[in-house]
PyMOL Python script that loads the backbone (N, CA, C, O; Angstrom):
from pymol import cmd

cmd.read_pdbstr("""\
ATOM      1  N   UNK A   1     -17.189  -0.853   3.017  1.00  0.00           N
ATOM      2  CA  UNK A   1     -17.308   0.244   2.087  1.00  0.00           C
ATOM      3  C   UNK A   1     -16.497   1.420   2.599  1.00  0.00           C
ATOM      4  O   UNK A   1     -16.186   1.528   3.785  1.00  0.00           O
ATOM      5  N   UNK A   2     -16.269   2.025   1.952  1.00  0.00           N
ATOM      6  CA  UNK A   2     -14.921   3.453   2.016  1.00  0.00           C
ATOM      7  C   UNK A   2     -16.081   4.549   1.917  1.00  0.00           C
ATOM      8  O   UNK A   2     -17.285   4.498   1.664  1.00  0.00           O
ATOM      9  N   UNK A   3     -14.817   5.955   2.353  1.00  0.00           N
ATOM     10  CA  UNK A   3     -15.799   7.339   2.516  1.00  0.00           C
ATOM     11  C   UNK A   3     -15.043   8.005   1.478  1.00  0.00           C
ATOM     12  O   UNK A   3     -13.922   7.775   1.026  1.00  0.00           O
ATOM     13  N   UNK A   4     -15.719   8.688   1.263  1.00  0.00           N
ATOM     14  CA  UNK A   4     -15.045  10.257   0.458  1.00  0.00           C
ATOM     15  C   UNK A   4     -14.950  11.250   1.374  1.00  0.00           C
ATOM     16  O   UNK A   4     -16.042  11.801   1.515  1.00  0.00           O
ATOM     17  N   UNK A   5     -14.208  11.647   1.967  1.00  0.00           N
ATOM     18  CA  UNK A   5     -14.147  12.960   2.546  1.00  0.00           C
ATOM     19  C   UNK A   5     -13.782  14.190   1.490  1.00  0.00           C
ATOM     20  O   UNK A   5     -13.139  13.961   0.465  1.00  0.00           O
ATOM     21  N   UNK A   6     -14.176  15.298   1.783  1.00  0.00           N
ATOM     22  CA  UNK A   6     -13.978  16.753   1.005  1.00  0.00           C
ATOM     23  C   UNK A   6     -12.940  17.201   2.092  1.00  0.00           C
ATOM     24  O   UNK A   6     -13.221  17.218   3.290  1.00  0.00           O
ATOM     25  N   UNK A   7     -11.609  17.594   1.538  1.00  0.00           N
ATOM     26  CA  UNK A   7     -10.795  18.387   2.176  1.00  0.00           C
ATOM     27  C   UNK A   7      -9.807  19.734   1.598  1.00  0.00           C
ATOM     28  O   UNK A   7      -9.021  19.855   0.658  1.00  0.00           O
ATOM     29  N   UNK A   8     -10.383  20.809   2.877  1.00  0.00           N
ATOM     30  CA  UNK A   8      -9.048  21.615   1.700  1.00  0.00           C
ATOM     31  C   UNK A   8      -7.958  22.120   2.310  1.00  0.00           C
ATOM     32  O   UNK A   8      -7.727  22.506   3.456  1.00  0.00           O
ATOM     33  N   UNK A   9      -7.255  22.030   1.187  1.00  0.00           N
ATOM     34  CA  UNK A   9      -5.536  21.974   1.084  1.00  0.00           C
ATOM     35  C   UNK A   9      -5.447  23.367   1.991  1.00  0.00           C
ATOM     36  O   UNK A   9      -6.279  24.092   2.536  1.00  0.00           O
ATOM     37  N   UNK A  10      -3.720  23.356   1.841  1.00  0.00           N
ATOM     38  CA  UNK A  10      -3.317  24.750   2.640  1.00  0.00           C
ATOM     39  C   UNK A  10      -3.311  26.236   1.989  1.00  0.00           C
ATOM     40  O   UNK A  10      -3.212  27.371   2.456  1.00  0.00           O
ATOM     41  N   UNK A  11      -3.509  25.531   0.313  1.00  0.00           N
ATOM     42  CA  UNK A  11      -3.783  26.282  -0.999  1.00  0.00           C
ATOM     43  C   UNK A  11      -4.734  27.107  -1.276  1.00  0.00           C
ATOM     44  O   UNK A  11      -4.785  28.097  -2.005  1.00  0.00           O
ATOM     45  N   UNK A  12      -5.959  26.258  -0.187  1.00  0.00           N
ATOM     46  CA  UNK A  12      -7.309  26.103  -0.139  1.00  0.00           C
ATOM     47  C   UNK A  12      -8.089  25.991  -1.697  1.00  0.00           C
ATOM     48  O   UNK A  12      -9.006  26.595  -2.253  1.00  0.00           O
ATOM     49  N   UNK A  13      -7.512  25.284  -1.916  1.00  0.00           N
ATOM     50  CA  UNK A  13      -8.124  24.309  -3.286  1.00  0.00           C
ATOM     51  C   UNK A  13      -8.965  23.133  -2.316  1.00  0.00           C
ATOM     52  O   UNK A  13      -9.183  23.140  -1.105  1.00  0.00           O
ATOM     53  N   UNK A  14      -9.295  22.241  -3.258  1.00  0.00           N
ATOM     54  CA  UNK A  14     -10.357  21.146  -2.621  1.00  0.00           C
ATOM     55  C   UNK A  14      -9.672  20.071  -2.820  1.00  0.00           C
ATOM     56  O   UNK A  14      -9.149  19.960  -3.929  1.00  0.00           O
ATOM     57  N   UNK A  15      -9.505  19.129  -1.955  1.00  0.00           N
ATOM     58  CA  UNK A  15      -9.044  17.685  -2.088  1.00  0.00           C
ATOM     59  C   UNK A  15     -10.335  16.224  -1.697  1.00  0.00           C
ATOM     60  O   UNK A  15     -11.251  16.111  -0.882  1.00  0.00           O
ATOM     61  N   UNK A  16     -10.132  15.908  -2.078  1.00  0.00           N
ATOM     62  CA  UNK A  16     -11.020  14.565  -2.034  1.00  0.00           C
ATOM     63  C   UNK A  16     -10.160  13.253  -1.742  1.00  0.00           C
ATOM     64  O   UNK A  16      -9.510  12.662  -2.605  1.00  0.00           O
ATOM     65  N   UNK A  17     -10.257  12.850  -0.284  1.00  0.00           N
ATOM     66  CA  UNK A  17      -9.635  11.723   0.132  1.00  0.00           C
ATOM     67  C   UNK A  17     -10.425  10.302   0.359  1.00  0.00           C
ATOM     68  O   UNK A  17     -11.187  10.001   1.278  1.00  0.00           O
ATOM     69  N   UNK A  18      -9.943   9.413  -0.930  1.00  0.00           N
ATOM     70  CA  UNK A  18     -10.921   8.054  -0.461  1.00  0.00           C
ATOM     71  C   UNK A  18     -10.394   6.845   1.091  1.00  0.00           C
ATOM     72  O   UNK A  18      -9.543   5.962   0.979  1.00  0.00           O
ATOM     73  N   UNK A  19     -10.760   6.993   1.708  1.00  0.00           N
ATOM     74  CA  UNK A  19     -10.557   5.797   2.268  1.00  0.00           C
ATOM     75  C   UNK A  19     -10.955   4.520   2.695  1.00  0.00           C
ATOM     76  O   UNK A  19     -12.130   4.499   3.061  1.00  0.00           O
ATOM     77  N   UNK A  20     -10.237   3.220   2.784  1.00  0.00           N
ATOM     78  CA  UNK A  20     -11.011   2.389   3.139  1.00  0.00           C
ATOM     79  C   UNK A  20     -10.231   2.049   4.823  1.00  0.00           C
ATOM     80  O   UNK A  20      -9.147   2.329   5.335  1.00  0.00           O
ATOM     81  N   UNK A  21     -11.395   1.353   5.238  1.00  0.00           N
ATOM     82  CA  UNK A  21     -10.810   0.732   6.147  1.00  0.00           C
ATOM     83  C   UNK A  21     -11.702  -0.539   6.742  1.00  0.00           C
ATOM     84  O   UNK A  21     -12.906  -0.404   6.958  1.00  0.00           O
ATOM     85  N   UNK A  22     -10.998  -1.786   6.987  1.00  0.00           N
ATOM     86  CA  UNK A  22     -11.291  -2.764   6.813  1.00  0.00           C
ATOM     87  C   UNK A  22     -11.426  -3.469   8.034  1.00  0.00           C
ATOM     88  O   UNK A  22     -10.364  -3.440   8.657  1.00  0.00           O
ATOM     89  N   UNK A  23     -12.241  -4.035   8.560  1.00  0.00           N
ATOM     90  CA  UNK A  23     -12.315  -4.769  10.018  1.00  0.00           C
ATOM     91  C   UNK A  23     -12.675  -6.129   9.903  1.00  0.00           C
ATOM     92  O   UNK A  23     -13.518  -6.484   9.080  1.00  0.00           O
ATOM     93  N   UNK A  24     -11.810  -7.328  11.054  1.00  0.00           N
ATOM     94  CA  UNK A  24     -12.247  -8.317  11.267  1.00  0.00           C
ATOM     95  C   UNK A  24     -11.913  -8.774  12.374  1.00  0.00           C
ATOM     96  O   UNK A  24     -10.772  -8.809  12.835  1.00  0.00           O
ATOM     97  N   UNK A  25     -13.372  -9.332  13.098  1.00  0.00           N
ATOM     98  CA  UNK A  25     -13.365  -9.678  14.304  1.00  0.00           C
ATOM     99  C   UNK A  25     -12.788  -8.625  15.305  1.00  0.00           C
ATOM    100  O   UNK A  25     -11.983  -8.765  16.226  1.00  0.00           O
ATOM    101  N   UNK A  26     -13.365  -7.672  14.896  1.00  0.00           N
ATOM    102  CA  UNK A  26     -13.923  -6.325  16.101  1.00  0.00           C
ATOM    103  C   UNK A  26     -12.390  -5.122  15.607  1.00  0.00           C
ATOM    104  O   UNK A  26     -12.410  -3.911  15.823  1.00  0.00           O
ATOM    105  N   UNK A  27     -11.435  -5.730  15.069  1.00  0.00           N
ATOM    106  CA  UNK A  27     -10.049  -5.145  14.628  1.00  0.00           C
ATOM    107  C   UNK A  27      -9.718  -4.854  13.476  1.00  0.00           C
ATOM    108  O   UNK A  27      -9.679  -5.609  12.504  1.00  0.00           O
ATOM    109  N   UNK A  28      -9.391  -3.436  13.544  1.00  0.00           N
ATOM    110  CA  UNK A  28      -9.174  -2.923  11.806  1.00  0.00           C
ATOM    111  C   UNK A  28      -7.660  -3.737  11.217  1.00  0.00           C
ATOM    112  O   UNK A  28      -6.558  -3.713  11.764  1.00  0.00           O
ATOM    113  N   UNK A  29      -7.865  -4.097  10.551  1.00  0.00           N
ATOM    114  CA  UNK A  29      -6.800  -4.838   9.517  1.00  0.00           C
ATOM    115  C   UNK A  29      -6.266  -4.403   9.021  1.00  0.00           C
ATOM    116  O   UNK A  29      -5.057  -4.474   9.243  1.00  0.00           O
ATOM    117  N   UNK A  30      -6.944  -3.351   7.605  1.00  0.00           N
ATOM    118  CA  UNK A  30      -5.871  -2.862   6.845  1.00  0.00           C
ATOM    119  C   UNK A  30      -6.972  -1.238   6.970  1.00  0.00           C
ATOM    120  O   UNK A  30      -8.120  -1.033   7.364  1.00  0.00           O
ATOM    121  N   UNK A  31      -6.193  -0.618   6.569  1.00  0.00           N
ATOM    122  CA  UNK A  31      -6.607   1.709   6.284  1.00  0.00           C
ATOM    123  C   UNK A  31      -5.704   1.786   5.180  1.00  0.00           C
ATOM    124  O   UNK A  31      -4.560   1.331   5.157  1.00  0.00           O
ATOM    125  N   UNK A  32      -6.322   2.419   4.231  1.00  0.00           N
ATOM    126  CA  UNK A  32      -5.789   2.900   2.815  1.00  0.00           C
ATOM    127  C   UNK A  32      -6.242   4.290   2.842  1.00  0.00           C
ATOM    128  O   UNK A  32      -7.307   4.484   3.428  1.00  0.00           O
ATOM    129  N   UNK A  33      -5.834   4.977   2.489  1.00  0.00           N
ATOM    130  CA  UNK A  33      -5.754   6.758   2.068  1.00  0.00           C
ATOM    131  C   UNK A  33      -5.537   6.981   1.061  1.00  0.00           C
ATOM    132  O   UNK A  33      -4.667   6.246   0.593  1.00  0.00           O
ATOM    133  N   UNK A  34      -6.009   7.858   0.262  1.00  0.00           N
ATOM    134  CA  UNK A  34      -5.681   8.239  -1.280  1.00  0.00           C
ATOM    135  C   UNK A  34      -6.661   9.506  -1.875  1.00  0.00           C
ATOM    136  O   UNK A  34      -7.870   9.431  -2.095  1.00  0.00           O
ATOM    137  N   UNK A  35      -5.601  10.921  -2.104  1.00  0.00           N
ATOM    138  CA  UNK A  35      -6.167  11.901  -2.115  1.00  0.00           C
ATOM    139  C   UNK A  35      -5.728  12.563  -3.756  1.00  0.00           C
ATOM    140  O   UNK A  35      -4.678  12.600  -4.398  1.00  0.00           O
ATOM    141  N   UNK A  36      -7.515  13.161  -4.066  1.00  0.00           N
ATOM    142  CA  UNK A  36      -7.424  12.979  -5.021  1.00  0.00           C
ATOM    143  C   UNK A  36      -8.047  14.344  -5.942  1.00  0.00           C
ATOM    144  O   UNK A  36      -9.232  14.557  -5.688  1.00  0.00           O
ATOM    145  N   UNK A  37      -7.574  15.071  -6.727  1.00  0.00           N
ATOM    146  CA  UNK A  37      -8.133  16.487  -7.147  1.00  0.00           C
ATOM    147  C   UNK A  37      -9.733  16.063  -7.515  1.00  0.00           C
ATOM    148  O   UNK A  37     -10.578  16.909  -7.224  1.00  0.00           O
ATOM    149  N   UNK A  38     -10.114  15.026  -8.025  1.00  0.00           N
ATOM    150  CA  UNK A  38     -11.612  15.273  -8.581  1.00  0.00           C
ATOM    151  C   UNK A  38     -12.211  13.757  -7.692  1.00  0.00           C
ATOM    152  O   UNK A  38     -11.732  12.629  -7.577  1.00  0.00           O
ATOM    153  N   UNK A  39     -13.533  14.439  -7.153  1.00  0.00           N
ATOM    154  CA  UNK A  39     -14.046  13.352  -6.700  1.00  0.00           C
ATOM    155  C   UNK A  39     -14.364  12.223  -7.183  1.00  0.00           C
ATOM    156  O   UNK A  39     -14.135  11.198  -6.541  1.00  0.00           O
ATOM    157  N   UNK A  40     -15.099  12.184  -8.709  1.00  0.00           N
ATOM    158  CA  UNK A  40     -15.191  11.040  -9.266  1.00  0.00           C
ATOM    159  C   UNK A  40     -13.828  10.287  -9.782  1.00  0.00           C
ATOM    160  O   UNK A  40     -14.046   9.381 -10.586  1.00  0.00           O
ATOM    161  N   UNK A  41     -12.789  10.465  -9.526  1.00  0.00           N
ATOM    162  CA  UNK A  41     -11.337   9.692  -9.584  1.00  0.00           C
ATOM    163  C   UNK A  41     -11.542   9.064  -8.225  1.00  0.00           C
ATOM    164  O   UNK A  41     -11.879   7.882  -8.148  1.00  0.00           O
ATOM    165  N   UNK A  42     -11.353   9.807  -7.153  1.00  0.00           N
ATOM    166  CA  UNK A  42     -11.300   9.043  -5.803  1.00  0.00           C
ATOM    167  C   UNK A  42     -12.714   7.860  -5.770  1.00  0.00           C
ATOM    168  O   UNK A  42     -12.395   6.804  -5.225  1.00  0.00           O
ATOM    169  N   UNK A  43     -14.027   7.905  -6.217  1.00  0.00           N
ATOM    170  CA  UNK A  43     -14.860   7.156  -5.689  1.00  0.00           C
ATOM    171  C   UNK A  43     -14.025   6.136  -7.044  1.00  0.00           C
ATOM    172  O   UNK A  43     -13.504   5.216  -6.413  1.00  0.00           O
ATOM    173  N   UNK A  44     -13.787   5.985  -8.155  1.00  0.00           N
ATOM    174  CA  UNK A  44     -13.334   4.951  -9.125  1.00  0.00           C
ATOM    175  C   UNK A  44     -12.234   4.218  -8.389  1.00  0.00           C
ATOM    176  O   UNK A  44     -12.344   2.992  -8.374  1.00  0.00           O
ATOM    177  N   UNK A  45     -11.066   4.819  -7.700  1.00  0.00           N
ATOM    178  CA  UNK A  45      -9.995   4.500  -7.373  1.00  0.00           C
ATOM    179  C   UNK A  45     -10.321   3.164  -5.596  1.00  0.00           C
ATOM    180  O   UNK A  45      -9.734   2.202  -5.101  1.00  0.00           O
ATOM    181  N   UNK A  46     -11.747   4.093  -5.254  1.00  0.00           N
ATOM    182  CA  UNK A  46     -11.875   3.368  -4.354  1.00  0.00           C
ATOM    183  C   UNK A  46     -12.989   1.996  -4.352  1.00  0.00           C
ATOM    184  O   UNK A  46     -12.989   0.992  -3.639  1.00  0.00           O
ATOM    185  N   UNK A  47     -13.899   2.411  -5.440  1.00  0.00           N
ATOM    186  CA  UNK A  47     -14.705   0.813  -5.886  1.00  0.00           C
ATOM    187  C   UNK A  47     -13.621  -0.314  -6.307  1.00  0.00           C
ATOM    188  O   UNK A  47     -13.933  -1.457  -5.973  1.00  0.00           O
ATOM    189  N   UNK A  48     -12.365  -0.153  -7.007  1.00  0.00           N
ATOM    190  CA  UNK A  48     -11.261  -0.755  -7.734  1.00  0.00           C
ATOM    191  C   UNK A  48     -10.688  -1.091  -6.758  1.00  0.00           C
ATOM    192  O   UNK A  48     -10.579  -2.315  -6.693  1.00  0.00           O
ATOM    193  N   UNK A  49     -10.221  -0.509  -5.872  1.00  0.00           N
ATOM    194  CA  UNK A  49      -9.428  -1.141  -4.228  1.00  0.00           C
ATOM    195  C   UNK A  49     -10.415  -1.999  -3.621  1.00  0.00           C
ATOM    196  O   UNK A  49     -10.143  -3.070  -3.079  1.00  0.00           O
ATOM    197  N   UNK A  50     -11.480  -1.538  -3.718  1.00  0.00           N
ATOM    198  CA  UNK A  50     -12.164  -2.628  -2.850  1.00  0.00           C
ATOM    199  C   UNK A  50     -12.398  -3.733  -3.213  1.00  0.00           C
ATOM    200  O   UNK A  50     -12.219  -4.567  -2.326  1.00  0.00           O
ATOM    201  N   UNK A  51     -12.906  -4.330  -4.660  1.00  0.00           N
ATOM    202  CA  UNK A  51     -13.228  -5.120  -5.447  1.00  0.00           C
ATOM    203  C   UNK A  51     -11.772  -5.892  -4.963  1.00  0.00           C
ATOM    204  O   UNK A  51     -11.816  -6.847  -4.188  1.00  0.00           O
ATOM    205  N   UNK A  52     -10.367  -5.321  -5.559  1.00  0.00           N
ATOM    206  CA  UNK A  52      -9.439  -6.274  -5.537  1.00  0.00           C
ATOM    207  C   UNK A  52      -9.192  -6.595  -4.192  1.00  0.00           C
ATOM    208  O   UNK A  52      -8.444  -7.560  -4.040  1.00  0.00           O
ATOM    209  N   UNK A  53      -9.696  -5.948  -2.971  1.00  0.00           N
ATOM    210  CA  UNK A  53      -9.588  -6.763  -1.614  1.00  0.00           C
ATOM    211  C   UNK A  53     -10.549  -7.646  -1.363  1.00  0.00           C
ATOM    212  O   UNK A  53     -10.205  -8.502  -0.548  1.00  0.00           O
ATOM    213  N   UNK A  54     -11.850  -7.763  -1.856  1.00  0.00           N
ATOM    214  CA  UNK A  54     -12.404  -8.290  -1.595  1.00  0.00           C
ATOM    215  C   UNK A  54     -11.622  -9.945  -2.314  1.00  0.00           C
ATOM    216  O   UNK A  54     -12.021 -11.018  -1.862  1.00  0.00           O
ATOM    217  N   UNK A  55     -10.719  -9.915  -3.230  1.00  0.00           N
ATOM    218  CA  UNK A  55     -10.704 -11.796  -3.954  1.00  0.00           C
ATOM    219  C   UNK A  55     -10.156 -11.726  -2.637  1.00  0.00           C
ATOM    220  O   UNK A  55      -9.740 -10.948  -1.778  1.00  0.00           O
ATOM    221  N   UNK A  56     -10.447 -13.427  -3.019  1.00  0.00           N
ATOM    222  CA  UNK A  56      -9.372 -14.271  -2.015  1.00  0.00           C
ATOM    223  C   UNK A  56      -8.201 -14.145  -1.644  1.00  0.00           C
ATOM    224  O   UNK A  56      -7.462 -13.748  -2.544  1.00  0.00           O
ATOM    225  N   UNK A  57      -7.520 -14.396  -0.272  1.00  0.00           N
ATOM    226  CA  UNK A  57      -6.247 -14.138  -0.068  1.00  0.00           C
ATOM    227  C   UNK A  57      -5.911 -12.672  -0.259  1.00  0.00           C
ATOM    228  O   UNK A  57      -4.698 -12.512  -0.124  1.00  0.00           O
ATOM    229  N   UNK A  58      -6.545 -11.568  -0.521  1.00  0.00           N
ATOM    230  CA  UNK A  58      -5.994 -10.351  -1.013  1.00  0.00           C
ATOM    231  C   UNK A  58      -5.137  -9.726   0.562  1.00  0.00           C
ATOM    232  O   UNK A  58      -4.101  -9.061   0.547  1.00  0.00           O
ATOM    233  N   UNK A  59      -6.020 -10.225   2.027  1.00  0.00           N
ATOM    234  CA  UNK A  59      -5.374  -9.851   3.181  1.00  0.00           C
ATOM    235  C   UNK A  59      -4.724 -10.399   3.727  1.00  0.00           C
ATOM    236  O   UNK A  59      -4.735 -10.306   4.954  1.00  0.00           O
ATOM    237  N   UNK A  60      -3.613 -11.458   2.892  1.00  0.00           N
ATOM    238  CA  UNK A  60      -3.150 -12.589   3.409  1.00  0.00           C
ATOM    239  C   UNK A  60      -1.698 -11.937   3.825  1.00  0.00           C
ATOM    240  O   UNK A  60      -1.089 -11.083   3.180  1.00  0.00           O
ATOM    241  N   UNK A  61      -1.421 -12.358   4.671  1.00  0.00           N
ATOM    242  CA  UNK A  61       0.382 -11.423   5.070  1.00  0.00           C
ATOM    243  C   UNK A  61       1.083 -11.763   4.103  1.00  0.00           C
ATOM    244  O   UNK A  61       0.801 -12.410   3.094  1.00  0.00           O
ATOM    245  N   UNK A  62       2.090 -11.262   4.476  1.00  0.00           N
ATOM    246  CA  UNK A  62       3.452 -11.366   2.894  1.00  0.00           C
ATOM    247  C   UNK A  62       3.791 -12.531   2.641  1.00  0.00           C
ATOM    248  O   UNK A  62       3.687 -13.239   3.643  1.00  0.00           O
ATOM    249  N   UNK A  63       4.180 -13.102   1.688  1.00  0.00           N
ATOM    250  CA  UNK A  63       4.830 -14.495   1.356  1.00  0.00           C
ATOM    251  C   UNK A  63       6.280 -14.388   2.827  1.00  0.00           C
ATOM    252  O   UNK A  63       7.193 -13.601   3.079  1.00  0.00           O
ATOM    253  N   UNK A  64       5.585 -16.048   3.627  1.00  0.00           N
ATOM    254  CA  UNK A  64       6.788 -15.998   4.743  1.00  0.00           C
ATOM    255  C   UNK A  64       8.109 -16.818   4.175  1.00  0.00           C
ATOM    256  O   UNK A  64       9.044 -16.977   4.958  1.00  0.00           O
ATOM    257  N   UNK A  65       8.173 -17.162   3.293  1.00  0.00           N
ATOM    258  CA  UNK A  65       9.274 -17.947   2.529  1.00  0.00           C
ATOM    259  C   UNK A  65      10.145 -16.698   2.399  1.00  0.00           C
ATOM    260  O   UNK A  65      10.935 -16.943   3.311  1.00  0.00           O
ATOM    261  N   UNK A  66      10.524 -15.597   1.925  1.00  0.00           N
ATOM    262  CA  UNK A  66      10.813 -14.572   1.253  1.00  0.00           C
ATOM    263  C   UNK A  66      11.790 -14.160   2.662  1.00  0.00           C
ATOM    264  O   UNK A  66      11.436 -14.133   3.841  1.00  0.00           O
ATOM    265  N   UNK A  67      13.411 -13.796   1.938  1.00  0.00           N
ATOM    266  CA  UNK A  67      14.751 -13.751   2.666  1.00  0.00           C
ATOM    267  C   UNK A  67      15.073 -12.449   3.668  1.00  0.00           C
ATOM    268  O   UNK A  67      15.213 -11.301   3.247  1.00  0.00           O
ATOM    269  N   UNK A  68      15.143 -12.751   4.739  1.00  0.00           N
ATOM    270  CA  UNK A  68      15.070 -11.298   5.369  1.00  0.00           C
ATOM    271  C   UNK A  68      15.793  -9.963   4.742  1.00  0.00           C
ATOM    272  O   UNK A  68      16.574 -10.261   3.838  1.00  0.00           O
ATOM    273  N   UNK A  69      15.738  -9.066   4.920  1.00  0.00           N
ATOM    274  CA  UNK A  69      16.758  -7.865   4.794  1.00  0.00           C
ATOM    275  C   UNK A  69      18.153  -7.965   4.848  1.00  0.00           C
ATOM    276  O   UNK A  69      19.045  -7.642   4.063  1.00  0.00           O
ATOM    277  N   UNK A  70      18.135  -8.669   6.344  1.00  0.00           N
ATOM    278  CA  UNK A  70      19.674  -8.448   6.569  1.00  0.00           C
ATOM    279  C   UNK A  70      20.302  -9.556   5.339  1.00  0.00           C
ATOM    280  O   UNK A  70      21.136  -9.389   4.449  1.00  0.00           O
ATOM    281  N   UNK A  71      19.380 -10.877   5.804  1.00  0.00           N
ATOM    282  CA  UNK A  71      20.567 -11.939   4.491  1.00  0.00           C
ATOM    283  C   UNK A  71      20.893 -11.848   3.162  1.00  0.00           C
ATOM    284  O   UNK A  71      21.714 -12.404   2.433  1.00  0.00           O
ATOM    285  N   UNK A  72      19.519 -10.487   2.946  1.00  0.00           N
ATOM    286  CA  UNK A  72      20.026  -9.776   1.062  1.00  0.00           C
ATOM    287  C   UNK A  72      20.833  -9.079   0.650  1.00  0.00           C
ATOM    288  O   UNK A  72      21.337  -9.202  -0.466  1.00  0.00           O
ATOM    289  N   UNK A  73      21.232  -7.836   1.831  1.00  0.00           N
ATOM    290  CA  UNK A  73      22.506  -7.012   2.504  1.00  0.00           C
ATOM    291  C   UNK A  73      23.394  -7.719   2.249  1.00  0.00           C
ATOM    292  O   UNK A  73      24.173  -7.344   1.374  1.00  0.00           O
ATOM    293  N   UNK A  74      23.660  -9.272   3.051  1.00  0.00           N
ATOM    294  CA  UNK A  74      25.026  -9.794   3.552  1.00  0.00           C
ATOM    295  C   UNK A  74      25.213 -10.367   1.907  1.00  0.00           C
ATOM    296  O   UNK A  74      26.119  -9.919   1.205  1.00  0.00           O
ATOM    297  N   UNK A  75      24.498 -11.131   1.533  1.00  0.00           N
ATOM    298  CA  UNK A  75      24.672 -11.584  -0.119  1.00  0.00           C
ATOM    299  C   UNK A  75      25.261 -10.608  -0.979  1.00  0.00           C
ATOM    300  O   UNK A  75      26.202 -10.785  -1.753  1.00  0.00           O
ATOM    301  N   UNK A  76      24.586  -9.509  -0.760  1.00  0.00           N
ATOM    302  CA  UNK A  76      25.165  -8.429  -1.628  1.00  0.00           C
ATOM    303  C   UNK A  76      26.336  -7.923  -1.738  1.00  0.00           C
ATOM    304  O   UNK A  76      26.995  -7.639  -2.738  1.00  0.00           O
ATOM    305  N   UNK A  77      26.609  -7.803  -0.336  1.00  0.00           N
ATOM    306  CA  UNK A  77      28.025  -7.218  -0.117  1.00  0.00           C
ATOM    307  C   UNK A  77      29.386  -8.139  -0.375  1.00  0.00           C
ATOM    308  O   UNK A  77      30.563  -7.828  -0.559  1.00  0.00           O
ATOM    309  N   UNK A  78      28.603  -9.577  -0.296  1.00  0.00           N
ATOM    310  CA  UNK A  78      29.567 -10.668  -0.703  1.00  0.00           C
ATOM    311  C   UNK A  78      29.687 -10.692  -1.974  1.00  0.00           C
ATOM    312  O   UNK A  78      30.812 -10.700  -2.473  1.00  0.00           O
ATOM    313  N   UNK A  79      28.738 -10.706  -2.622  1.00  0.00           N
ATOM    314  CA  UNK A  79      29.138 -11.138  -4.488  1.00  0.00           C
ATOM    315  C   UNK A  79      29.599  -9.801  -4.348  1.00  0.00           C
ATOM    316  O   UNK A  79      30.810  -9.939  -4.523  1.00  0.00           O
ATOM    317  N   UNK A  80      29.358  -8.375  -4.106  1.00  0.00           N
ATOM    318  CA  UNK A  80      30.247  -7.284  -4.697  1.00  0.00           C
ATOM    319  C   UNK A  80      31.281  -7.043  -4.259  1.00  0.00           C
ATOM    320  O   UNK A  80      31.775  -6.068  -4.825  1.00  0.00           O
ATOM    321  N   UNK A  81      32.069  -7.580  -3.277  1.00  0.00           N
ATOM    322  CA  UNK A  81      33.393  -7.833  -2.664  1.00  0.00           C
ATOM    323  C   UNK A  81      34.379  -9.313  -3.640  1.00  0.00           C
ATOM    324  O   UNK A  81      35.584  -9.453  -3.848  1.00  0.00           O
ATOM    325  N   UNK A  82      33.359 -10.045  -3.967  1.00  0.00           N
ATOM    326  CA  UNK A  82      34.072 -11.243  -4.857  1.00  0.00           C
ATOM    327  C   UNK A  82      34.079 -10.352  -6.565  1.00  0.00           C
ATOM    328  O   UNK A  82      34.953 -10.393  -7.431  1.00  0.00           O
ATOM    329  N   UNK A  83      33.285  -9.904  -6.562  1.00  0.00           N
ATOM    330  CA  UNK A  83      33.430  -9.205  -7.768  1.00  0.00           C
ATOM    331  C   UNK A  83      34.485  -8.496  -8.475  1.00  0.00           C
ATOM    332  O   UNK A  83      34.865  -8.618  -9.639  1.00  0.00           O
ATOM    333  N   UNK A  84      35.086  -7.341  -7.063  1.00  0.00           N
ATOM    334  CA  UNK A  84      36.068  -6.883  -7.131  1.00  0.00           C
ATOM    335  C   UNK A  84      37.456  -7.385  -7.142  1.00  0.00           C
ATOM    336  O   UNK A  84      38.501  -6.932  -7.609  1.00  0.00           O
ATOM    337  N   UNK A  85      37.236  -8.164  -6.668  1.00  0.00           N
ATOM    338  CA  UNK A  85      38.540  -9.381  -6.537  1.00  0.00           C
ATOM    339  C   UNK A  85      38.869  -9.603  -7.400  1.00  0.00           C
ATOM    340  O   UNK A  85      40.089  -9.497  -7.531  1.00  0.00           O
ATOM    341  N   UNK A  86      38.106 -10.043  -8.543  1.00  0.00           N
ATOM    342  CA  UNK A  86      38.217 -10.869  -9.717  1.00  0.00           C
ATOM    343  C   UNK A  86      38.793  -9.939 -10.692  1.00  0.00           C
ATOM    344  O   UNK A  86      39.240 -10.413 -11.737  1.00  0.00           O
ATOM    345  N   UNK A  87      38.852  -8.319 -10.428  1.00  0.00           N
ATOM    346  CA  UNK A  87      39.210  -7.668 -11.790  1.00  0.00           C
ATOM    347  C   UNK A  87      40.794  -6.748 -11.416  1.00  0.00           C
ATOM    348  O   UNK A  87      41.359  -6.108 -12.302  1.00  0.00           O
TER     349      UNK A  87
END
""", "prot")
cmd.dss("prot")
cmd.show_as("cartoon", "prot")
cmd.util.cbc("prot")
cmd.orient("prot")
């Protein structure tokens, strides 16, 4: 379960920050932050985060199939170098 903290700005208006933070096997996993002018937005925003972490797989790492950085770079720079060629 997540907190609401009351915080105020430098404005000194009021902010309301939901957070969650999530532990397994003694180690926090994932911390979410999300600050919000009215409290009842932040507690909605944070029952809705939690619900969708709670399905299955929701803490599962990134798809490891998926092409590094650099080899999307190097692709890129190739079709837009063949590109130019062509005109």
């Amino acid at each position: 379960m997540g907190n609401i903290l009351q915080r105020e700005r430098k404005d000194e208006s009021i902010g309301y920050a939901a957070v969650i933070r999530l532990k397994q096997g003694g180690k926090v996993v994932l911390t979410e932050t999300k600050t919000f002018d009215r409290r009842q937005a932040a507690v909605t925003w944070m029952e809705e985060r939690e619900r969708e972490l709670a399905q299955p797989g929701a803490l599962e790492p990134a798809q490891r199939d998926a092409p590094r950085l650099s080899a999307v770079i190097d692709r890129h720079i190739r079709d837009a170098s063949q590109r130019h060629r062509r005109a």
